[in-house]
PyMOL Python script that loads the backbone (N, CA, C, O; Angstrom):
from pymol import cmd

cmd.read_pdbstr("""\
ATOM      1  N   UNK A   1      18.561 -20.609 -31.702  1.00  0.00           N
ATOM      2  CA  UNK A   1      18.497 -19.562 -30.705  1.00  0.00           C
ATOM      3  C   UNK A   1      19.334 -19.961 -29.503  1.00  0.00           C
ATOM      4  O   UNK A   1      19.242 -21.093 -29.028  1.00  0.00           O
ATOM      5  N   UNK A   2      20.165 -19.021 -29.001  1.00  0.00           N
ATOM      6  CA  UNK A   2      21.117 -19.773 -27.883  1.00  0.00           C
ATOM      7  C   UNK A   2      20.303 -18.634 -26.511  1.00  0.00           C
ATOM      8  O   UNK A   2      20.011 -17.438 -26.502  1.00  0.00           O
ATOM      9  N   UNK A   3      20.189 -19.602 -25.626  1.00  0.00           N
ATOM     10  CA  UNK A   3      19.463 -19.253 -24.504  1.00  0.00           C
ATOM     11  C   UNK A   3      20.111 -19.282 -22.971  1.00  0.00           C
ATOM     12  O   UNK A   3      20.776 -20.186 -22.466  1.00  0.00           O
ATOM     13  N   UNK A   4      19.901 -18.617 -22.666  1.00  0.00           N
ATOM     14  CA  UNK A   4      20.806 -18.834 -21.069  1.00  0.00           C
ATOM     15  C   UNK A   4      19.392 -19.242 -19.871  1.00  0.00           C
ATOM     16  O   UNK A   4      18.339 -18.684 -19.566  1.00  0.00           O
ATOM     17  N   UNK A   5      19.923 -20.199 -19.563  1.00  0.00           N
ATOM     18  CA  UNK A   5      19.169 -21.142 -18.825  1.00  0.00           C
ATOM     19  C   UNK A   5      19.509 -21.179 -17.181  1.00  0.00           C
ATOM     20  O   UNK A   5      20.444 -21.807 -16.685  1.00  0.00           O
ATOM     21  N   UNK A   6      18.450 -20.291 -16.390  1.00  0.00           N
ATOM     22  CA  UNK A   6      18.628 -20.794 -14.909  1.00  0.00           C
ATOM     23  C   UNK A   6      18.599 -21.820 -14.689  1.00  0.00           C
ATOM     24  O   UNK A   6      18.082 -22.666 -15.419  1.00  0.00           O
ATOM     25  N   UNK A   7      19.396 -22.130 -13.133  1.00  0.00           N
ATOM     26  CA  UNK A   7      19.382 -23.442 -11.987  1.00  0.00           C
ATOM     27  C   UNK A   7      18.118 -23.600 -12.257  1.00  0.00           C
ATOM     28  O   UNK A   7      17.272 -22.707 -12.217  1.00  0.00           O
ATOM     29  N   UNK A   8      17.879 -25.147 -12.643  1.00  0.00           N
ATOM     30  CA  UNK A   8      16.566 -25.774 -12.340  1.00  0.00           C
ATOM     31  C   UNK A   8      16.276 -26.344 -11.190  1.00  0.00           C
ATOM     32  O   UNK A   8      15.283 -27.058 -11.056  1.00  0.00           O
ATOM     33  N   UNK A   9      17.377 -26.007  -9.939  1.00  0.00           N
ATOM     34  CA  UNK A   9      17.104 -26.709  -8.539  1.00  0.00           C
ATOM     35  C   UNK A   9      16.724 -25.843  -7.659  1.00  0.00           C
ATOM     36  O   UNK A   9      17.142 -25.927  -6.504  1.00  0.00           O
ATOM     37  N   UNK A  10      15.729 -24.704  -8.106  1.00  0.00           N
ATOM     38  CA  UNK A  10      15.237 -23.673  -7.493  1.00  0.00           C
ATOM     39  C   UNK A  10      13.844 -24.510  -6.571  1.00  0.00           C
ATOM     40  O   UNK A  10      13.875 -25.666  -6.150  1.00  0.00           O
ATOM     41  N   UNK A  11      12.709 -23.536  -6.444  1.00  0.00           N
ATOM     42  CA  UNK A  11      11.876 -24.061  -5.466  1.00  0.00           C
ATOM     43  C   UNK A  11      11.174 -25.188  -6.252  1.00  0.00           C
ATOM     44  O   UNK A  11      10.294 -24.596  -6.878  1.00  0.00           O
ATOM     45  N   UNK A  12      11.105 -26.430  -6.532  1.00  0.00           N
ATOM     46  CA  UNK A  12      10.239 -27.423  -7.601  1.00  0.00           C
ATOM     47  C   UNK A  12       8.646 -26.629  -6.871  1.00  0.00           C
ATOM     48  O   UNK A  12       7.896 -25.969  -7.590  1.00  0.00           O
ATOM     49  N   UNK A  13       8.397 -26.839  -5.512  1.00  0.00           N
ATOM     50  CA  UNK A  13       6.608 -27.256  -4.933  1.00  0.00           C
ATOM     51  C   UNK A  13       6.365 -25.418  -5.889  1.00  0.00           C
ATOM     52  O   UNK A  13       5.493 -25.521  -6.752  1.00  0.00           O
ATOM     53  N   UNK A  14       6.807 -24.376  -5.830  1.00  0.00           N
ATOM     54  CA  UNK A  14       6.180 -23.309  -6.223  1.00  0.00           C
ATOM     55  C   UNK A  14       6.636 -22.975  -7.325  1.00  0.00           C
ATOM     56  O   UNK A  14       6.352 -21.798  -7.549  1.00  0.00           O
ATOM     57  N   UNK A  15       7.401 -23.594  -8.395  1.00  0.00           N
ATOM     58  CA  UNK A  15       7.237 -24.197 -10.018  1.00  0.00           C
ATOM     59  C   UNK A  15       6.466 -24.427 -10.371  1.00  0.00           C
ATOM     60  O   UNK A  15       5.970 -23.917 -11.376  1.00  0.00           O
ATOM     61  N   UNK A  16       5.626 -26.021  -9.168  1.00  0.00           N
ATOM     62  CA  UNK A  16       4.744 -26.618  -9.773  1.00  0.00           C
ATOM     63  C   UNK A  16       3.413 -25.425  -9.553  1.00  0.00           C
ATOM     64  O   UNK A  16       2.615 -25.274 -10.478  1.00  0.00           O
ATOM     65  N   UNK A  17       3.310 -24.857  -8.644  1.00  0.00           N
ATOM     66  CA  UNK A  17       2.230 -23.733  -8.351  1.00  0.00           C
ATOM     67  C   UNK A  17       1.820 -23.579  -9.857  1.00  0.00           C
ATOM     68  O   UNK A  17       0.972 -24.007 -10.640  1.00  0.00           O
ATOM     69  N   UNK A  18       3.264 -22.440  -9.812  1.00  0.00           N
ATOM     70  CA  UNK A  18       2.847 -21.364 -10.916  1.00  0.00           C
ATOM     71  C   UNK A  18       2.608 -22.120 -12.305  1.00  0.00           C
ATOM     72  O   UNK A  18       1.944 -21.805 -13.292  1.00  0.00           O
ATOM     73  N   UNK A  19       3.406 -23.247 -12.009  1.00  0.00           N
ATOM     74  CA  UNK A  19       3.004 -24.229 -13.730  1.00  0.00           C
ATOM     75  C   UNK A  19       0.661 -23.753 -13.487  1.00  0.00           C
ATOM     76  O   UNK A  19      -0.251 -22.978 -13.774  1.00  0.00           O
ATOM     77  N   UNK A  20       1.031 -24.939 -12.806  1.00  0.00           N
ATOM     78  CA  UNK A  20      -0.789 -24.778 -12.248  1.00  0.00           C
ATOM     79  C   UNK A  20      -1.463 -23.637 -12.606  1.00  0.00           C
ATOM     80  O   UNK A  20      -2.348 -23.667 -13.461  1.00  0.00           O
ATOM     81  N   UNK A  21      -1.041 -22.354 -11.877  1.00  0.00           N
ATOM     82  CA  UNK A  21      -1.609 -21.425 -12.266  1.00  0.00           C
ATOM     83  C   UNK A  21      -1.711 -21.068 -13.621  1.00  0.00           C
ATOM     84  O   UNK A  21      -2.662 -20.602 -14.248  1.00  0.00           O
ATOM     85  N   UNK A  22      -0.553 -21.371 -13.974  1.00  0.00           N
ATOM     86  CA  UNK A  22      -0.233 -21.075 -16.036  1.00  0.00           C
ATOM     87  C   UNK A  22      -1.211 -21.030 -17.065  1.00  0.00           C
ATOM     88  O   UNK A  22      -1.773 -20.238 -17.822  1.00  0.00           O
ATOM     89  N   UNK A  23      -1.161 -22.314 -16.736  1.00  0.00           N
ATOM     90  CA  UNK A  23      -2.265 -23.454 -17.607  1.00  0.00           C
ATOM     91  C   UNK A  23      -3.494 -23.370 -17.544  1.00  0.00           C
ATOM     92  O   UNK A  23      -4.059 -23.452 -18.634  1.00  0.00           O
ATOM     93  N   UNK A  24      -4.468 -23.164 -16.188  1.00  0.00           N
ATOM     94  CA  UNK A  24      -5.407 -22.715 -15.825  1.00  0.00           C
ATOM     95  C   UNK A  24      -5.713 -21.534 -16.713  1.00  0.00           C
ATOM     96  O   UNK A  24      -6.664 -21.470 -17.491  1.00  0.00           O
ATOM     97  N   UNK A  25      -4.803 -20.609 -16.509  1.00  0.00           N
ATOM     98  CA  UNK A  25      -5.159 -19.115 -16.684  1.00  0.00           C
ATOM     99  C   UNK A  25      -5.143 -19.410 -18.318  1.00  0.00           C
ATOM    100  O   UNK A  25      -6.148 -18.845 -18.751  1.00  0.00           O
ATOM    101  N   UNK A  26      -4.609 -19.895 -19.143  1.00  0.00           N
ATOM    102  CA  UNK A  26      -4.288 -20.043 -20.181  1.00  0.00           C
ATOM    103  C   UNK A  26      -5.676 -20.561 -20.817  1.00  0.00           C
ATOM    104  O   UNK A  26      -6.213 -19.960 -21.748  1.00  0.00           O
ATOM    105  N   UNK A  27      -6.017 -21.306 -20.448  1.00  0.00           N
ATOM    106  CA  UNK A  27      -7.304 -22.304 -20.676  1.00  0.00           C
ATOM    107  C   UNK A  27      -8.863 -21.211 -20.724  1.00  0.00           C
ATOM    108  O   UNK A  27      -9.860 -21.401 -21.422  1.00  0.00           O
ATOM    109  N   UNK A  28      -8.604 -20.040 -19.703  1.00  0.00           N
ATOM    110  CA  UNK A  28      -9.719 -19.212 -19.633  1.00  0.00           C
ATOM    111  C   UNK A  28      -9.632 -18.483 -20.330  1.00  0.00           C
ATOM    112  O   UNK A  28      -8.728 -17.651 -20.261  1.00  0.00           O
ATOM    113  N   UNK A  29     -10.623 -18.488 -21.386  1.00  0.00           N
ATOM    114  CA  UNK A  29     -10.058 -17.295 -22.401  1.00  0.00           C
ATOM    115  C   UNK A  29     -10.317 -15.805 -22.327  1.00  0.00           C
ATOM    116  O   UNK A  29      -9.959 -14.988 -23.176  1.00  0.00           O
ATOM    117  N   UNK A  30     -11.153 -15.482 -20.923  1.00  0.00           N
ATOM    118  CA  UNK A  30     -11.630 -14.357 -20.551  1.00  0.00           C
ATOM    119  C   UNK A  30     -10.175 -13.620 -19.846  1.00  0.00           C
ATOM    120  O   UNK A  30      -9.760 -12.475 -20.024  1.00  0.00           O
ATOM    121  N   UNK A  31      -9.575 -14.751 -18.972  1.00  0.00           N
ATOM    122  CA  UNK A  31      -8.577 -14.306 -17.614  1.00  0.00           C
ATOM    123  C   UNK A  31      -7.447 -13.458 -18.610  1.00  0.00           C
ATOM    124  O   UNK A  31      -7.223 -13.745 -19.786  1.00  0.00           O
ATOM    125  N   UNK A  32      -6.849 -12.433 -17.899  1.00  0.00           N
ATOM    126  CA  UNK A  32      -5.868 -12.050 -18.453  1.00  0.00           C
ATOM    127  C   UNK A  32      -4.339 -12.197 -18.660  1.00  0.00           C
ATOM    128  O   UNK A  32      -3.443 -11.441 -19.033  1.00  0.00           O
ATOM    129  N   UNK A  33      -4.439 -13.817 -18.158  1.00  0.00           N
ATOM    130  CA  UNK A  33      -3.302 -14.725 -18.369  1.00  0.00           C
ATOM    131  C   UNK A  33      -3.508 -15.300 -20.150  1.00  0.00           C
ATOM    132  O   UNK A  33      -2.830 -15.488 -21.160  1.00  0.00           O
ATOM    133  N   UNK A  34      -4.692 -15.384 -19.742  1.00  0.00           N
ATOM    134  CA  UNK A  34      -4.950 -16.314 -21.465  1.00  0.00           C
ATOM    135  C   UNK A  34      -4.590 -14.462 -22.557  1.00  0.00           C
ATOM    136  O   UNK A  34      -3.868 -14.477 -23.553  1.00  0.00           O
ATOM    137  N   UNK A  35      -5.045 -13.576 -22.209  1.00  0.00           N
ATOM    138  CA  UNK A  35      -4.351 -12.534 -23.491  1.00  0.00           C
ATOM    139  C   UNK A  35      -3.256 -12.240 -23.253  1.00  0.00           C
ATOM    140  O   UNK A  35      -2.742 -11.489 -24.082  1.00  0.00           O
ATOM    141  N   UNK A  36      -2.389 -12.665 -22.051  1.00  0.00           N
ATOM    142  CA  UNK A  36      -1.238 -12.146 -22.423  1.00  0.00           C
ATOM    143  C   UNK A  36      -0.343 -13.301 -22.716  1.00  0.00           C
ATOM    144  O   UNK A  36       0.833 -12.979 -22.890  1.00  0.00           O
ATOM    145  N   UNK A  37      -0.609 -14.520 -22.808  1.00  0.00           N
ATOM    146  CA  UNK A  37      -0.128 -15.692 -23.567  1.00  0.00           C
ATOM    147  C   UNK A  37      -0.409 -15.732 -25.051  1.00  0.00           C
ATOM    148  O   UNK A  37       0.318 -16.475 -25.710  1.00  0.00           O
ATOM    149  N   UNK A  38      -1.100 -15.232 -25.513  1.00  0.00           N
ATOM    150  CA  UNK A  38      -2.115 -14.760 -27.179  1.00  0.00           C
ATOM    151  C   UNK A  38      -1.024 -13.939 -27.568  1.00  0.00           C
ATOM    152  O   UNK A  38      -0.149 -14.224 -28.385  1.00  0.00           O
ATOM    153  N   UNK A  39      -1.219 -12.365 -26.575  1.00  0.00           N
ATOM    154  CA  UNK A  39      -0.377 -11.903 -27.044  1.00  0.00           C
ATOM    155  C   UNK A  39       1.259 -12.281 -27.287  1.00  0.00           C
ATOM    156  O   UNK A  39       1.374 -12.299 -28.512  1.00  0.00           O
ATOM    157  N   UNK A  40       2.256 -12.516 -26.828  1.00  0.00           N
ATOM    158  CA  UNK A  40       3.002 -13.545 -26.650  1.00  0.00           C
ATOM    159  C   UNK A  40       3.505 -14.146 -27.885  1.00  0.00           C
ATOM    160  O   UNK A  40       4.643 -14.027 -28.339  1.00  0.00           O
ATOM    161  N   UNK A  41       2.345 -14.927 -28.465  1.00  0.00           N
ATOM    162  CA  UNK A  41       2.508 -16.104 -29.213  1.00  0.00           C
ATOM    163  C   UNK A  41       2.802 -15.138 -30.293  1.00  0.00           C
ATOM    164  O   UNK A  41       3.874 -14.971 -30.875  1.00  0.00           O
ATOM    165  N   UNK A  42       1.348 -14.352 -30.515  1.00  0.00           N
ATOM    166  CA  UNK A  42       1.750 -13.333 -31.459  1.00  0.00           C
ATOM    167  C   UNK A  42       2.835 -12.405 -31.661  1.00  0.00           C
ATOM    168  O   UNK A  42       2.922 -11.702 -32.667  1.00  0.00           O
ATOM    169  N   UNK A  43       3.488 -12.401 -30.912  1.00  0.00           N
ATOM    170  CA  UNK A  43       4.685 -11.730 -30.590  1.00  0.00           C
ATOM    171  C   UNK A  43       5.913 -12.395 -31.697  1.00  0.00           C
ATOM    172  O   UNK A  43       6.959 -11.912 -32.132  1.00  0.00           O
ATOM    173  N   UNK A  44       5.252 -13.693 -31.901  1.00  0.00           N
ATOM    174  CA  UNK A  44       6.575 -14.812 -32.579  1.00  0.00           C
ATOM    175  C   UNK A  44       6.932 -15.807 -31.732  1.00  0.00           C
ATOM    176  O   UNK A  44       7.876 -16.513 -32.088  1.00  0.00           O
ATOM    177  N   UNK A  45       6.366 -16.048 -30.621  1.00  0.00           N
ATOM    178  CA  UNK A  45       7.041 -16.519 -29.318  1.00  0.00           C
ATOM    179  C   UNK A  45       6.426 -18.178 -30.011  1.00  0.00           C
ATOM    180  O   UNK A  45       5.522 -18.544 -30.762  1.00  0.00           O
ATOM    181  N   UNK A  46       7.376 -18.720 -29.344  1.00  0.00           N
ATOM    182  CA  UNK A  46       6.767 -20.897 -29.337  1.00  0.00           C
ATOM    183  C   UNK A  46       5.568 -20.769 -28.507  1.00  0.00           C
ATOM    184  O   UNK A  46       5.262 -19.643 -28.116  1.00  0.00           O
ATOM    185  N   UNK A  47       4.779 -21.879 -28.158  1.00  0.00           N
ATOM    186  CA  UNK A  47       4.088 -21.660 -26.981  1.00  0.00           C
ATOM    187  C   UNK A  47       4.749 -21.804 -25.802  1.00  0.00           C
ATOM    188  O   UNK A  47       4.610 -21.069 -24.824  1.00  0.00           O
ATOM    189  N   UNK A  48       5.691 -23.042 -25.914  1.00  0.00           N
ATOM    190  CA  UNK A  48       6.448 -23.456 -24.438  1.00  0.00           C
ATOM    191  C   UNK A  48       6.921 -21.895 -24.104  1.00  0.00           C
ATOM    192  O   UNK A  48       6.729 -21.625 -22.918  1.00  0.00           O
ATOM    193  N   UNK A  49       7.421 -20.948 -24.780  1.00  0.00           N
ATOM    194  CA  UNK A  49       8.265 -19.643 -24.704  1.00  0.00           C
ATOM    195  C   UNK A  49       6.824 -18.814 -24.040  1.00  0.00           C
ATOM    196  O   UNK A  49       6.675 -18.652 -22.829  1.00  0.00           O
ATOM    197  N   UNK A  50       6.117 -18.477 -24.783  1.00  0.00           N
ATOM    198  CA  UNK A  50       4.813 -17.866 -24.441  1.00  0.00           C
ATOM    199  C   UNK A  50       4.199 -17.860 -22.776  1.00  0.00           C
ATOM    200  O   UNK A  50       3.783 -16.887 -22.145  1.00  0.00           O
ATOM    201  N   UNK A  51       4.328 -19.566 -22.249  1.00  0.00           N
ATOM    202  CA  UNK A  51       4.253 -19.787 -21.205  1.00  0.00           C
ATOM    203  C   UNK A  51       5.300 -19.470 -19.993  1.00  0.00           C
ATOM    204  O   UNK A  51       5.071 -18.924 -18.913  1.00  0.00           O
ATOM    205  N   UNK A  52       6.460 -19.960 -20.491  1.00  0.00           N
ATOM    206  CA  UNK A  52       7.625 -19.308 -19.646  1.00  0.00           C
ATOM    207  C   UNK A  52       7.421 -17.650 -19.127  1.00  0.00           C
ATOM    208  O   UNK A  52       7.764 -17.241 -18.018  1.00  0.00           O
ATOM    209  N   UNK A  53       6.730 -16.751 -20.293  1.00  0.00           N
ATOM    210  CA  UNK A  53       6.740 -15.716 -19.915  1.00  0.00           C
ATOM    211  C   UNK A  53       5.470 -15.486 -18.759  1.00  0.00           C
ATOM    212  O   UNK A  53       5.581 -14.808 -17.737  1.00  0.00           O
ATOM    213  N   UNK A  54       4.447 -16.108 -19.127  1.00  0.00           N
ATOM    214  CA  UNK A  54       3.310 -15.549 -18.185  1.00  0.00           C
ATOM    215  C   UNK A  54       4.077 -16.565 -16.704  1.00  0.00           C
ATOM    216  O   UNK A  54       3.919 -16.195 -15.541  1.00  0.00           O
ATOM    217  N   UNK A  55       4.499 -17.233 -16.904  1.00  0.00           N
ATOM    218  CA  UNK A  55       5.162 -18.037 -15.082  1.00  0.00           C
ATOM    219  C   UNK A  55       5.886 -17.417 -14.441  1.00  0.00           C
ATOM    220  O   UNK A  55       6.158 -17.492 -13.242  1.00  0.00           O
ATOM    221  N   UNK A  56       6.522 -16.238 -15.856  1.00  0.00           N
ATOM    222  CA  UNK A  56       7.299 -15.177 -15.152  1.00  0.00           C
ATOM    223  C   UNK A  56       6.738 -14.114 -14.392  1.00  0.00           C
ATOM    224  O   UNK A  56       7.051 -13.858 -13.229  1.00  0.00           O
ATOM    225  N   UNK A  57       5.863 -13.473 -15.109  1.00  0.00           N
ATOM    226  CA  UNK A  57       5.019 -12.544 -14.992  1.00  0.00           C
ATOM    227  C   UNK A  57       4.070 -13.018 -13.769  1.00  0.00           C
ATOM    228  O   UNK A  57       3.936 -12.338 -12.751  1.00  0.00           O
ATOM    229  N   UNK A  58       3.262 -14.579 -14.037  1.00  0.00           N
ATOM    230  CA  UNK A  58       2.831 -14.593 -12.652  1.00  0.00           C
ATOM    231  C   UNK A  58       4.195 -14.464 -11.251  1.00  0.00           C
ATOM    232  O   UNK A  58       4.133 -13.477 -10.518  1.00  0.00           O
ATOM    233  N   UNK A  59       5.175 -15.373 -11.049  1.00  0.00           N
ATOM    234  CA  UNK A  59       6.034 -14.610 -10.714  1.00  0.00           C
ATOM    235  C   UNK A  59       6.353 -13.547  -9.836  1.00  0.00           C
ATOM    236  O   UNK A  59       6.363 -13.471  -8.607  1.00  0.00           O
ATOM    237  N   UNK A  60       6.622 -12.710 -10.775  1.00  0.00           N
ATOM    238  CA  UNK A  60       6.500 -11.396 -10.432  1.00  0.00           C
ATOM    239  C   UNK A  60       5.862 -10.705  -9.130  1.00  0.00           C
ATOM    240  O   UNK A  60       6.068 -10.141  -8.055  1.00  0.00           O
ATOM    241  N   UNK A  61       4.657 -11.326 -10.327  1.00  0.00           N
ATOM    242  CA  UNK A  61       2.886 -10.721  -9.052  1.00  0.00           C
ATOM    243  C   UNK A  61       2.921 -11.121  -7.889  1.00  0.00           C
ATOM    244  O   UNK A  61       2.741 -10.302  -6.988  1.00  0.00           O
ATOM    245  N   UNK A  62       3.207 -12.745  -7.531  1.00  0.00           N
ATOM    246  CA  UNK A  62       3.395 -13.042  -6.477  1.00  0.00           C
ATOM    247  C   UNK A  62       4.715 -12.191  -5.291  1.00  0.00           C
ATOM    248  O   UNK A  62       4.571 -11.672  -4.184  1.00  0.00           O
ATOM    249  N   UNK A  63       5.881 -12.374  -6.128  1.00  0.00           N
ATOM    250  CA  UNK A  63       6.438 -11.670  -5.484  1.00  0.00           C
ATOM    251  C   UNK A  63       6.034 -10.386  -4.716  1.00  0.00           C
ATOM    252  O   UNK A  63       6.163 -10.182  -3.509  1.00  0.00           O
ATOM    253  N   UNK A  64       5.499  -9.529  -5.696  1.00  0.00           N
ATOM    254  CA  UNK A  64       4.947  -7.918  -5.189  1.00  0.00           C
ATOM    255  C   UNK A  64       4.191  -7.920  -3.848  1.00  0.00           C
ATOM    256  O   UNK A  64       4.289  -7.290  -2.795  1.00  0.00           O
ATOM    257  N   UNK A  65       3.314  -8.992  -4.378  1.00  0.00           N
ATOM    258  CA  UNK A  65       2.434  -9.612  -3.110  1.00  0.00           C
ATOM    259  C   UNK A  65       2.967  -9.827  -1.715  1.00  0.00           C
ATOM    260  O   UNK A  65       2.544  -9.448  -0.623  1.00  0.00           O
ATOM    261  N   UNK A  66       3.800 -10.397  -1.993  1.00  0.00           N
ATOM    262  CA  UNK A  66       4.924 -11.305  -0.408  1.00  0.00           C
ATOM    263  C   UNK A  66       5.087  -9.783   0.171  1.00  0.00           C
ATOM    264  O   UNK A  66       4.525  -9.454   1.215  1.00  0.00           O
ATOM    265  N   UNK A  67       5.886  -8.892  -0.575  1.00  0.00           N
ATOM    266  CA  UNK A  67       7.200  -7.764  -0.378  1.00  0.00           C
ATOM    267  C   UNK A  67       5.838  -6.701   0.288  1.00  0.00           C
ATOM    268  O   UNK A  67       6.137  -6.130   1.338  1.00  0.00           O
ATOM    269  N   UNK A  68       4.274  -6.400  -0.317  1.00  0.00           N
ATOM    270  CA  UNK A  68       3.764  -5.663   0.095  1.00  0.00           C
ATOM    271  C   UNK A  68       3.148  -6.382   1.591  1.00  0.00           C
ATOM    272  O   UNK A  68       3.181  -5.780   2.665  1.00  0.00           O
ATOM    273  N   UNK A  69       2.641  -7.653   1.431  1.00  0.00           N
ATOM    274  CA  UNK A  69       2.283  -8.231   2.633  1.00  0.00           C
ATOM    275  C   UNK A  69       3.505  -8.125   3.895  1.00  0.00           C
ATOM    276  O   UNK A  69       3.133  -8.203   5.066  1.00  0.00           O
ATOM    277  N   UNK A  70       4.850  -7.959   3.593  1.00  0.00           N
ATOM    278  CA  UNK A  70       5.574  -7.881   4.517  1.00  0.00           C
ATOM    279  C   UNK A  70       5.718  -6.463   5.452  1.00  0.00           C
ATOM    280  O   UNK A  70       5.953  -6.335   6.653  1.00  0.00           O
ATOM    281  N   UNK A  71       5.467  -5.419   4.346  1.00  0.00           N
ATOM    282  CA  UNK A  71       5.552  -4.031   4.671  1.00  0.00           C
ATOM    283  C   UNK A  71       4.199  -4.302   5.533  1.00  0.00           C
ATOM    284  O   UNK A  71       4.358  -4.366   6.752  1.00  0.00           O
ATOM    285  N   UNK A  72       2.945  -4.459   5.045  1.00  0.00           N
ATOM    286  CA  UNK A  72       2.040  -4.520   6.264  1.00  0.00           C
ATOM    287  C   UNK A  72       1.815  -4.682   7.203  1.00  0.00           C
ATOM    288  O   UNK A  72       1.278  -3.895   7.982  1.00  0.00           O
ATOM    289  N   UNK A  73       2.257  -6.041   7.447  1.00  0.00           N
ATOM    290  CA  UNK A  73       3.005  -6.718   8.726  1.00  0.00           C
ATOM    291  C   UNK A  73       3.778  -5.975   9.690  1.00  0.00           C
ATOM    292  O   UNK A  73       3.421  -5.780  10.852  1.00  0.00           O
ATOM    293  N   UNK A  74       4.881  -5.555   9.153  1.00  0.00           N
ATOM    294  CA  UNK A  74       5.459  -4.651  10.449  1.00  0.00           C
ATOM    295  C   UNK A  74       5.020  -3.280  10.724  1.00  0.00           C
ATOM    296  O   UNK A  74       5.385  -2.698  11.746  1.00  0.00           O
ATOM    297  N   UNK A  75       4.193  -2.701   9.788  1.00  0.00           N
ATOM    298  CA  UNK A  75       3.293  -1.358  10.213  1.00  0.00           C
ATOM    299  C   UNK A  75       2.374  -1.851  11.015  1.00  0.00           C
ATOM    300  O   UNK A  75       1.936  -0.958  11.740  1.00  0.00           O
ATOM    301  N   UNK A  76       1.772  -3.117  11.255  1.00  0.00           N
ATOM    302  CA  UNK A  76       0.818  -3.335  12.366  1.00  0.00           C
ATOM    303  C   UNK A  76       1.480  -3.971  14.012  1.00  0.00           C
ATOM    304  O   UNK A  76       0.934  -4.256  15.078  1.00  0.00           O
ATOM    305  N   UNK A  77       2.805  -3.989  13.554  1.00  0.00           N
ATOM    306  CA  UNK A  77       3.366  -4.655  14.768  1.00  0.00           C
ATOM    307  C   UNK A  77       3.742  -3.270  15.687  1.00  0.00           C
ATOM    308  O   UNK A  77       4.370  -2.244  15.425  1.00  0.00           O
ATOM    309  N   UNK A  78       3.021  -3.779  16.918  1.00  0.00           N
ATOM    310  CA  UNK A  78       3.852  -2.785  18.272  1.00  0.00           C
ATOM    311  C   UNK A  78       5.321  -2.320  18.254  1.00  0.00           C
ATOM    312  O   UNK A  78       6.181  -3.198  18.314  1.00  0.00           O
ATOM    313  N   UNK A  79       5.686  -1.064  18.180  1.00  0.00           N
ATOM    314  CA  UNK A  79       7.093  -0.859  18.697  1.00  0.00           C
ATOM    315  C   UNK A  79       7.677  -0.988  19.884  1.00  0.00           C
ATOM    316  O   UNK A  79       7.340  -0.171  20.742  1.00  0.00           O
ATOM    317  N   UNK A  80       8.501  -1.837  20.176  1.00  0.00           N
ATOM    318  CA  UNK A  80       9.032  -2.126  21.276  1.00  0.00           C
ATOM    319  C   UNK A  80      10.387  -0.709  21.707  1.00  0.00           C
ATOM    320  O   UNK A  80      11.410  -0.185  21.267  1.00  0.00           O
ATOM    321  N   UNK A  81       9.140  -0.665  23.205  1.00  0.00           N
ATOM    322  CA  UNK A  81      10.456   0.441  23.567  1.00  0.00           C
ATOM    323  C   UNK A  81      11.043   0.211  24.388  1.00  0.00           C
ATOM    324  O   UNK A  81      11.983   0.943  24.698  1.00  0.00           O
TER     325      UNK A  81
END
""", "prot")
cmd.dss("prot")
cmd.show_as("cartoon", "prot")
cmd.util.cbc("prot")
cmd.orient("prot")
């Protein structure tokens, strides 16, 4: 399988996060990190592959998070006139 591979000199400390979070979530078999790693696998995926995707997916979430926490932020800030 030929793969195209990002810079690995991105953020390491929030790599290691989301590794953290990964694995955790993976381990709970209730959380809906652990079915969508299941699903995944079942998909055909490796596990290392399986995981890549939910780090993505967590990811993601976080991102949405930041981008909506930012919009909040300046709807509560005073307009300067």
């Amino acid at each position: 399988k030929a793969r195209h591979r990002l810079s690995r000199s991105g953020d390491r400390q929030l790599n290691s996060v989301l590794h953290t979070i990964a694995v955790t979530q993976i381990r709970m078999p209730n959380s809906p990190g652990h079915a969508y790693y299941q699903r995944k696998l079942s998909e055909g995926k490796t596990p290392r592959e399986a995981k890549r995707c939910l780090k993505r997916r967590l990811a993601d979430h976080v991102w949405r998070i930041m981008i909506a926490d930012e919009r909040m932020s300046k709807h509560r800030l005073p307009q300067a006139t």
